[in-house]
C-alpha positions as CSV (number, residue, x, y, z in Angstrom):
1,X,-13.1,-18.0,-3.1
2,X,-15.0,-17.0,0.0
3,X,-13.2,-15.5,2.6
4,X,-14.4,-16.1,6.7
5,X,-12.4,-14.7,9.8
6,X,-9.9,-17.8,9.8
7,X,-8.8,-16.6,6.4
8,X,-8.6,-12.8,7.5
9,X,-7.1,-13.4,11.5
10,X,-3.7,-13.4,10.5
11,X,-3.9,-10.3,7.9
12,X,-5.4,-8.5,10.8
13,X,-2.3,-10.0,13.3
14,X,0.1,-8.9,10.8
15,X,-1.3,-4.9,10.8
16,X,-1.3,-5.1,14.4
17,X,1.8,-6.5,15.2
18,X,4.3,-4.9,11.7
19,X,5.3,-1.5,13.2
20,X,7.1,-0.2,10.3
21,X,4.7,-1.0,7.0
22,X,6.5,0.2,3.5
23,X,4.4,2.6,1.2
24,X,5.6,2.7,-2.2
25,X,5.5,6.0,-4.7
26,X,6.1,6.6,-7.9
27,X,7.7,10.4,-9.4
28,X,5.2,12.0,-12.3
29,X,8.5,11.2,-14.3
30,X,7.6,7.9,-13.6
31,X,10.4,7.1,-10.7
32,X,9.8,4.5,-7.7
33,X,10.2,5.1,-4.0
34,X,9.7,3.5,-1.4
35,X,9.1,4.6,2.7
36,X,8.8,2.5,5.2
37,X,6.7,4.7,8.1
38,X,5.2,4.0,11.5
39,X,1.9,2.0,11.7
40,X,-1.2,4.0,12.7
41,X,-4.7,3.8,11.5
42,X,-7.8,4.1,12.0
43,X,-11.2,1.6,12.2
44,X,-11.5,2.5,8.5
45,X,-8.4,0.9,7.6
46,X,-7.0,4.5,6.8
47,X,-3.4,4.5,7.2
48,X,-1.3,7.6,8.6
49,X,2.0,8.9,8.1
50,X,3.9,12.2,9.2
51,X,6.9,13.3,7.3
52,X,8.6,16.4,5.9
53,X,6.6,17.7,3.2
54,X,9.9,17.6,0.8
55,X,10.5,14.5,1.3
56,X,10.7,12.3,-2.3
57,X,7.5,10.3,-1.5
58,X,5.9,13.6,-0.2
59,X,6.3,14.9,-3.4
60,X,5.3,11.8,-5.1
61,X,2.1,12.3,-2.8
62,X,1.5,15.8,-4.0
63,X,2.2,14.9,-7.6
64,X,0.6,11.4,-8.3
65,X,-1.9,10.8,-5.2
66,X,-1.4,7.1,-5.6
67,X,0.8,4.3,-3.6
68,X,0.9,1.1,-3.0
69,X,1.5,-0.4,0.8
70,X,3.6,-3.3,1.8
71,X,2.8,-4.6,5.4
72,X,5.0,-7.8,6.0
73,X,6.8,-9.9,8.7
74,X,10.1,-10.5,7.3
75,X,10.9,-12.8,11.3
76,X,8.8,-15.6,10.0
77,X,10.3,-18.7,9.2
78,X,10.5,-19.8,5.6
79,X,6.6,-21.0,4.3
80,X,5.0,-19.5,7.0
81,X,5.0,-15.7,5.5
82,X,2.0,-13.9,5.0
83,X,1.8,-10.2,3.8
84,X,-0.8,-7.3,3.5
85,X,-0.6,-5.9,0.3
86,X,-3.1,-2.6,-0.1
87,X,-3.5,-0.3,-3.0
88,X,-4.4,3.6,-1.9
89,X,-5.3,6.9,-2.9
90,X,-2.8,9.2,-0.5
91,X,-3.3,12.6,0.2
92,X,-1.6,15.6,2.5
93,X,-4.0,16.7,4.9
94,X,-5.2,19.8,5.3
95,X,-7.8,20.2,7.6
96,X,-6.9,20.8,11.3
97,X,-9.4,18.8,13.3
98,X,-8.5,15.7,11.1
99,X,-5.0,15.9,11.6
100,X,-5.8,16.5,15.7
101,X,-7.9,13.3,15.6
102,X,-5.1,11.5,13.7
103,X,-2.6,12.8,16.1
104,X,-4.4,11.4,18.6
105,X,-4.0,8.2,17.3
106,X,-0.3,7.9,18.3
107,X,0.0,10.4,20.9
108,X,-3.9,10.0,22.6
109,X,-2.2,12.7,25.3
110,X,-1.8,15.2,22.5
111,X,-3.7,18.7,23.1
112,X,-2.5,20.7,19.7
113,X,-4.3,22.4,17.0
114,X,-2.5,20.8,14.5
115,X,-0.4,24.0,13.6
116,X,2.7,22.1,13.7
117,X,1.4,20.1,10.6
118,X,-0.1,22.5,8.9
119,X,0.3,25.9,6.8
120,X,4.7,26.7,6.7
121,X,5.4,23.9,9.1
122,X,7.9,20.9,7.5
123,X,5.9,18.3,8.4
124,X,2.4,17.0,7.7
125,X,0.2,14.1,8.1
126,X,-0.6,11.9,5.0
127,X,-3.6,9.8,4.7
128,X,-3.8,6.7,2.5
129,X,-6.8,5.0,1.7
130,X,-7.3,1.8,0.6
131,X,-8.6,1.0,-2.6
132,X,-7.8,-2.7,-2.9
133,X,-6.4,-5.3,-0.7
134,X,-4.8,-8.6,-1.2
135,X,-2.7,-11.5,0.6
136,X,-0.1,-13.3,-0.9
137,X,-0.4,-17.3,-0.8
138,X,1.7,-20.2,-2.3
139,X,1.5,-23.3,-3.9
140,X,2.9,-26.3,-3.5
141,X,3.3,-29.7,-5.6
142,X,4.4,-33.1,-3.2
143,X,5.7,-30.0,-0.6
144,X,7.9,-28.5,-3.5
145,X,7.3,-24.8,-4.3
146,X,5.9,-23.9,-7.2
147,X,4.8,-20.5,-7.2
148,X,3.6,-17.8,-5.2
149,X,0.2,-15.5,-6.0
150,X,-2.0,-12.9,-4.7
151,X,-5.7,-13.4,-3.7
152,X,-8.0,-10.5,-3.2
153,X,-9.4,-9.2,0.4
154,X,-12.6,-8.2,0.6
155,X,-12.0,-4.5,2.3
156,X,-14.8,-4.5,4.8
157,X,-14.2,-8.3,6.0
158,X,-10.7,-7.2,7.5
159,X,-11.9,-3.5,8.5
160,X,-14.5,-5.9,10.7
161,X,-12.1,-7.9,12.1
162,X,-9.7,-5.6,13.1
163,X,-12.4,-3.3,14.7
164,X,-13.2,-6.6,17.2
């Protein structure tokens, strides 16, 4: 199935407009978690969260590296939901003129070094990258429901879009 900008517009409405997406992590014993945190990100579809670093999911971070966002209006009536679902690679970061950049995303009036996310401070910036993306779709038989499935997004298709 080829995918065009009509198909992607309300993917990219959805990341703009959900404020509070949920990231999902998962224990090295093998235990779920999962965070909803503030939106920010960047043209690159990287997606930023601050938190305390012993956190569960922080830890999750530290230990696995893997997660698994949720980004969905739940205020939709019924049949007209769409969601954002993204597979990433999430990190802690480390160096301090990334996290000043990615401070800068939410607070543009920030004028830090990044010290207060970095070295023995509690909190620090997490980035997650996508891997994969999908939206979720239904179908229907003579307007009766019968199942709901996942189509794949190409990556660079809604990084475009949401770059316009």
């Amino acid at each position: 199935m080829g995918m065009n900008d009509s198909d992607l517009k309300p993917l990219a409405e959805i990341i703009k407009s959900v404020r509070y997406p949920v990231l999902a992590t998962v224990s090295s014993e093998g235990v779920p978690w999962n965070t909803p945190f503030e939106r920010v990100y960047d043209d690159n579809l990287n997606l930023y969260l601050v938190s305390d670093k012993n956190n569960q999911h922080s830890q999750n971070i530290r230990a696995t590296g893997k997660g698994f966002i949720v980004i969905y209006n739940s205020a939709v009536e019924q049949g007209g939901e769409k969601g954002v679902y993204i597979q990433v690679e999430v990190s802690e970061m480390t160096d301090p003129k990334e996290v000043v950049v990615v401070r800068r995303l939410k607070k543009p009036e920030y004028d830090g070094q990044g010290e207060e996310f970095l070295g023995e401070a509690r909190r620090r910036y997490y980035k997650a990258v996508p891997q994969r993306i999908w939206m979720n779709d239904a179908e229907y038989d003579n307007g009766v429901f019968v199942r709901d499935f996942r189509i794949e997004v190409p990556i660079d298709a809604l990084k475009s879009l949401l770059n316009q």
